[in-house]
N, C-alpha and C positions, 0 to 999 in steps of 0.2 A: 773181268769185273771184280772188283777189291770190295770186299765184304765190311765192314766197320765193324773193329774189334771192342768187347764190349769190357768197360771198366771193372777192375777185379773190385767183389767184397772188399778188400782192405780200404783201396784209395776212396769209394764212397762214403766209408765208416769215417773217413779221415776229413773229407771235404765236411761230412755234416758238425763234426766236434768242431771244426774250425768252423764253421758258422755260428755254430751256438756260441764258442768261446766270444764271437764277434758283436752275439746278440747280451750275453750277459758278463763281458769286460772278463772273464779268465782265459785264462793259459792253458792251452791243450798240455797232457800229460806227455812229457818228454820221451816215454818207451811208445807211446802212438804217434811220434810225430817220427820216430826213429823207423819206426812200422813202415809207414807210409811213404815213407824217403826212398827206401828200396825197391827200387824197379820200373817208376813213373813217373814221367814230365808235371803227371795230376799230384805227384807227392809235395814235389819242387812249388806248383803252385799253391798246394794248402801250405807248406809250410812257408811259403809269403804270405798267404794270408791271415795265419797263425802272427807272424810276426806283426803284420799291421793289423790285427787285433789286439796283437799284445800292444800297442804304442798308442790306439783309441783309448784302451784302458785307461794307460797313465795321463795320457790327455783327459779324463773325466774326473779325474780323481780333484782336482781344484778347483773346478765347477761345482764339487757335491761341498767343498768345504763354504765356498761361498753363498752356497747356496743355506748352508748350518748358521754362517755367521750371520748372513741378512732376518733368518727366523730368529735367532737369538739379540737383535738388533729389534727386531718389529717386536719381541717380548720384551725387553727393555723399556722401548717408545710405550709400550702398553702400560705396563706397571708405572712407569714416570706420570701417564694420563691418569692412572686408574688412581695416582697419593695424591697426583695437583687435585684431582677431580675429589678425593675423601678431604684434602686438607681444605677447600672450598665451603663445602660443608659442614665441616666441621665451625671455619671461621662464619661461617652465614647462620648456625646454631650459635656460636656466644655472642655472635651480635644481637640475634632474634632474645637470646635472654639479658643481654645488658639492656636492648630496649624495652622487655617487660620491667627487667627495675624500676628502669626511669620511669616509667607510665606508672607502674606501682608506686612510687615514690613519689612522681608530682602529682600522684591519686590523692596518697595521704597526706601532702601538704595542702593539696588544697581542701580538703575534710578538717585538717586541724586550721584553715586561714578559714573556713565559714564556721566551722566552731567558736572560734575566736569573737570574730563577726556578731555572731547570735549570743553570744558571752556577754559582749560588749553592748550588745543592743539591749539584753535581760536587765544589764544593771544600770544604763542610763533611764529604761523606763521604771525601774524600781524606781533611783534615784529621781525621776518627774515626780512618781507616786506619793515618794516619803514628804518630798518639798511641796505636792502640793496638799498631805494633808497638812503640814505644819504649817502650811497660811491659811487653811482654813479651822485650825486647832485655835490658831493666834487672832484668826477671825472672829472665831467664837469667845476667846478668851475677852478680848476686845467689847465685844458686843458684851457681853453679861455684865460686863466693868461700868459701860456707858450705861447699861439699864440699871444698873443697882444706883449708881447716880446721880442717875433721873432718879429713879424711883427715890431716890434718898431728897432729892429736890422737890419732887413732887410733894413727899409726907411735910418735908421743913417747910416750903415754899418758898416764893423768889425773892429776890429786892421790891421795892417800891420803885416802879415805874408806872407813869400814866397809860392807860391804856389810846388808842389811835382810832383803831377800825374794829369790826368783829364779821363773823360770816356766820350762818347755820347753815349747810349746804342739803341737809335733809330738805329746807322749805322754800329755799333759795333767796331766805333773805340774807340783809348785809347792809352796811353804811358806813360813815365815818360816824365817830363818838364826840358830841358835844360834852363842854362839863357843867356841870349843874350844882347846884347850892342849897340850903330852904331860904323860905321865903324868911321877910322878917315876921313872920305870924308864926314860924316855925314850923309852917307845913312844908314839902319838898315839893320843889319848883318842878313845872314840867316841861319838856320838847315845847318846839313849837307844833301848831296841828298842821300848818299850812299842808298842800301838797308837797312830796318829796322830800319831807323835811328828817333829820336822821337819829338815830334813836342817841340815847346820853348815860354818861357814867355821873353818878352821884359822888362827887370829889371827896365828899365825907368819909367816904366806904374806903375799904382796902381798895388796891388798885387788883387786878384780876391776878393771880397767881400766888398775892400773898396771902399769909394765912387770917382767914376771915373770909367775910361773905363779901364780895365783890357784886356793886349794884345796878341795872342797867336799865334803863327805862325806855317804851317806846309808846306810840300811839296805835292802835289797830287800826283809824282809818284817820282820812284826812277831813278839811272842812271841806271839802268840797264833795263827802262824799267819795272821795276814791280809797281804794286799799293803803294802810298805813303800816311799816315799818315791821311791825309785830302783827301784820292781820293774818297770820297763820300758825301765830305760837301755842295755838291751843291742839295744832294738831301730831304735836313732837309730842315722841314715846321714850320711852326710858332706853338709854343706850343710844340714844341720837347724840351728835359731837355739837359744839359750838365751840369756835374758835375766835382766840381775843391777840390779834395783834397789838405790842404795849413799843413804846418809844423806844426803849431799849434793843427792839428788832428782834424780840424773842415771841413767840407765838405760845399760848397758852391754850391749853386742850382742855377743855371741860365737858363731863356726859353724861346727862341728864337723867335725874333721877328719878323725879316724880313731877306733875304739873297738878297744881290744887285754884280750885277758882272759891275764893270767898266774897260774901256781901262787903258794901264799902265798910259796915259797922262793925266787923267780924276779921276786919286786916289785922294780921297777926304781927306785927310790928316786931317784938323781939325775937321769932325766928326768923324774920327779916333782916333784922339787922343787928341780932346779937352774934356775940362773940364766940367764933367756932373752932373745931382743932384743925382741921384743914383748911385749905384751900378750897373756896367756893363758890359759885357766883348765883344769884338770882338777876331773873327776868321778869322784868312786871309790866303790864299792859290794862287798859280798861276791856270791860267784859259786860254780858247780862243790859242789852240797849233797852230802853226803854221807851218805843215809837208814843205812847202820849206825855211823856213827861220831856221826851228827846233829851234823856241822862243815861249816860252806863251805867249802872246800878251794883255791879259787883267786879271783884279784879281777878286777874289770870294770873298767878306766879307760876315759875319752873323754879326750879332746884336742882343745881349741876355742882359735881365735886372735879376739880382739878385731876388728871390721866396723865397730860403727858404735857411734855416742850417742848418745842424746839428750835 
């Protein structure tokens, strides 16, 4: 029976270097491979295995460079991502500020176009402002021109024109103006009494607005008893208007001064019908009846000074 002879110390020291050599790509040391060569079939096989460890080696060796170059390749690709990706940003920041400009910018245009605006708006309403007092400056300028005159018409008085119509609107009366004459006995003729019949200017007299006392005469009632022309002239107050429309188409404004009733024997004749500085009219009417005698017994005058024309 043959015993199995047991591997010497050397050739196991030999076989394990040659493995490790095999594990981390070096070369057993050439006095252990020379070692191990002497005396064993196991030397002959480490130092084959030695040798095709030595030849894995130089077969890794270009794998590990490829392996450098592909990490230095993916660090490339990176850094290339990492400038596009900064330059990105970068261009996305001076857009982000070129469009605050612009916003900035069409901010303050449009602040300076409602500026503008509200400029423009201040000074057309100024300019309504100024224009419109200066027509009402020219208004008034106007007005005080017309009143001074008038009022200069009024003191001179007017042309000689017949009077037409007349109105008091305080009492509501009113007519057209007969013309009247004296008699030949040299008394002054009167109206008719009848009903409706209309009161009269004394053609003797100024006509109403020239300077003088302008005459007008009416009946307070009529024959038949009904209310006459002047049946309410007793009840005008001072500052009541009576108005004389004269041919000429000017209207003559007179406002009363006073209203005096005197007996028929006590008619004051020349403030009646003398000669005055203004413009002035009197109203004369019968007054004071006398149910047993059935005579007026006394007369009603007014006394109105000329105001205005128009």
């Amino acid at each position: 029976m043959l015993r199995p002879r047991l591997a010497r110390p050397t050739a196991l020291l030999t076989a394990g270097l040659a493995a490790l050599a095999l594990l981390t790509g070096c070369s057993v040391d050439g006095d252990a491979a020379a070692g191990s060569s002497a005396g064993s079939p196991s030397a002959a096989s480490s130092s084959s295995a030695a040798s095709s460890s030595g030849r894995v080696s130089d077969g890794a060796a270009p794998s590990s460079s490829r392996a450098a170059g592909s990490s230095s390749a993916v660090a490339s690709a990176s850094r290339a991502v990492e400038s596009s990706q900064a330059a990105e940003v970068s261009r996305a920041a001076a857009a982000s500020r070129e469009a605050e400009k612009s916003a900035e910018a069409a901010a303050a245009e449009a602040s300076r176009s409602a500026a503008a605006e509200e400029a423009a708006r201040a000074q057309a309403e100024a300019e309504a402002a100024a224009a419109q007092a200066a027509a009402a400056e020219e208004a008034a300028r106007v007005a005080e021109e017309e009143r001074l005159a008038q009022a200069a018409v009024v003191a001179e008085g007017l042309d000689d024109s017949p009077p037409v119509s007349f109105t008091i609107p305080s009492i509501g009366a009113g007519s057209d103006l007969m013309r009247l004459l004296l008699r030949d006995d040299g008394s002054l003729a009167v109206p008719p009494a009848e009903p409706g019949s209309p009161a009269a200017w004394y053609a003797n007299s100024p006509s109403p607005g020239q300077r003088g006392p302008a005459v007008l005469l009416g009946h307070v009632n009529a024959t038949d008893g009904s209310a006459g022309v002047f049946a309410h002239l007793t009840d005008l107050a001072p500052g009541d208007t009576i108005e004389v429309e004269r041919e000429d188409g000017v209207v003559a404004v007179f406002a009363v001064d006073r209203g005096v009733t005197y007996g028929k024997d006590e008619f004051p004749t020349d403030e009646v019908y003398g000669d005055t500085e203004a413009p002035e009219l009197r109203l004369i009417t019968c007054d004071g009846y006398n149910a047993f005698t059935r005579e007026f017994e006394e007369n009603h005058i007014v006394y109105a000074t000329l105001v205005d024309v128009y």
